[in-house]
N, C-alpha and C positions, 0 to 999 in steps of 0.2 A: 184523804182516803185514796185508795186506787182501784184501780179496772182491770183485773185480773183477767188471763188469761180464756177462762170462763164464762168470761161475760157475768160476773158478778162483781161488786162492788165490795172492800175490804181492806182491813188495813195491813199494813205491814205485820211482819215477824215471822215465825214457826217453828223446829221442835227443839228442845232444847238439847244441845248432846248431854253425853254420860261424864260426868263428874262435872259439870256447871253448873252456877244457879239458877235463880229461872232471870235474876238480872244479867246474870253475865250472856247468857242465852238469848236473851230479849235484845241487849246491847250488841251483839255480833250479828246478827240476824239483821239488825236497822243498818248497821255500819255496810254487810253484803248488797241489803234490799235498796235503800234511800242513800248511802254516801254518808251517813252520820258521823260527825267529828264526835267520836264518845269521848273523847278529851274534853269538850264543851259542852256536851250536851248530855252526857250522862243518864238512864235512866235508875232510880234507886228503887228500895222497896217505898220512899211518902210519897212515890210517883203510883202507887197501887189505886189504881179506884175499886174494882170486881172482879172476881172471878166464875167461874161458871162451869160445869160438868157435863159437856156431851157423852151420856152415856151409848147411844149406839156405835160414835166412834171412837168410845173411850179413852177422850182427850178431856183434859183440864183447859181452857183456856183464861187467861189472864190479862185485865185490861189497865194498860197505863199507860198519866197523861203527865204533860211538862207542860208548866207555861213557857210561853219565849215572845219576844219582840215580834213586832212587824217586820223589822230589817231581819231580822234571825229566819225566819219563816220563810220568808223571798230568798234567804241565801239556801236555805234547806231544797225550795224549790229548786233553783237552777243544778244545785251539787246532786238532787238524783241522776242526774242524766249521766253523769259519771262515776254512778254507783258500779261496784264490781259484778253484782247480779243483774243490775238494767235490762229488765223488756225479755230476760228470761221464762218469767212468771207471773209478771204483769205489763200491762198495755202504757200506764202511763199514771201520773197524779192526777187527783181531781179535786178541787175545793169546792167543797159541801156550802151550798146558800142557805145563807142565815137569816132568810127573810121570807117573809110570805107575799106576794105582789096584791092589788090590788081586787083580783078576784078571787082571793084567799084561795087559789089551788096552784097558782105556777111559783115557784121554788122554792123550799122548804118540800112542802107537801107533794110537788109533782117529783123532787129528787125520790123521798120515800118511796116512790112507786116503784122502782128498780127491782134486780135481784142484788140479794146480799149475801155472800159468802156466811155459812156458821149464824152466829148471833150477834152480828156486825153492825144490824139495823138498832138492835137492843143497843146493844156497845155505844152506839154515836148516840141515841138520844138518852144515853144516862150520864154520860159524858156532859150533852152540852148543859145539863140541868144541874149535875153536881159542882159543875165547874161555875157556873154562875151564869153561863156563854145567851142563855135565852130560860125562860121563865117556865114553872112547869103547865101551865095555862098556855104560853107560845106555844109549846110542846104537841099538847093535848089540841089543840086546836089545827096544827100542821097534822097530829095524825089522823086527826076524822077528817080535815079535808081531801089528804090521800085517798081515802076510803070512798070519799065521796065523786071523785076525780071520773070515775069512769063511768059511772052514773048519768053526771051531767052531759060529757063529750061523748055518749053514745046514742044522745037522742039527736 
């Protein structure tokens, strides 16, 4: 994910120009945003998981994902930073923790707590459950604990 300009949290992409698809749009947008080798890394339409209709700002948004290696993901990291849009419109990458620590509210569930761009929050935990990444019980459990989070640390 990244840290948008904003101060909200969100992934790559945005609008697609006039005569594109929404991959080809999707693919140029990463290659501007993160440095994406679309020669490699391509995103298709089996890359589709959801979509979704903000109606007050009458956008479609569209969510898709690609598996890749460990080594793949660490090169992806380093090559943002020589992206062509870099630090235009975002602050930086961020890797989402995929764990809940042992007093079931710091990572996973304290990430949740942020602001998220759009339906970004939705986005990453339908993501990590469709994808296999964490359980939908993991899921459910990082999100009451977020909930529960300020509760605790405000007494």
């Amino acid at each position: 994910m990244q840290m948008r300009f904003d101060g909200c949290f969100g992934f790559p992409g945005g609008l697609v120009d006039a005569g594109e698809s929404l991959e080809e749009g999707l693919n140029r947008e990463l290659h501007e945003e993160i440095g994406l080798d679309v020669d490699k890394f391509k995103l298709m339409k089996k890359d589709h998981l959801v979509s979704s209709h903000m109606a007050k700002k009458k956008l479609y948004l569209h969510f898709y994902a690609k598996e890749i290696t460990m080594q793949e993901f660490r090169t992806l990291e380093r090559n943002v930073h020589s992206a062509a849009e870099y630090s235009i419109e975002v602050l930086g990458s961020v890797r989402v923790p995929l764990y809940t620590m042992d007093n079931n509210q710091r990572g996973l569930p304290l990430f949740l707590r942020n602001k998220f761009a759009g339906n970004a929050r939705q986005q990453l935990l339908y993501g990590l459950e469709k994808l296999g990444i964490l359980s939908e019980e993991d899921i459910t459990k990082a999100v009451e604990n977020s909930d529960v989070y300020d509760t605790v640390n405000q007494k």
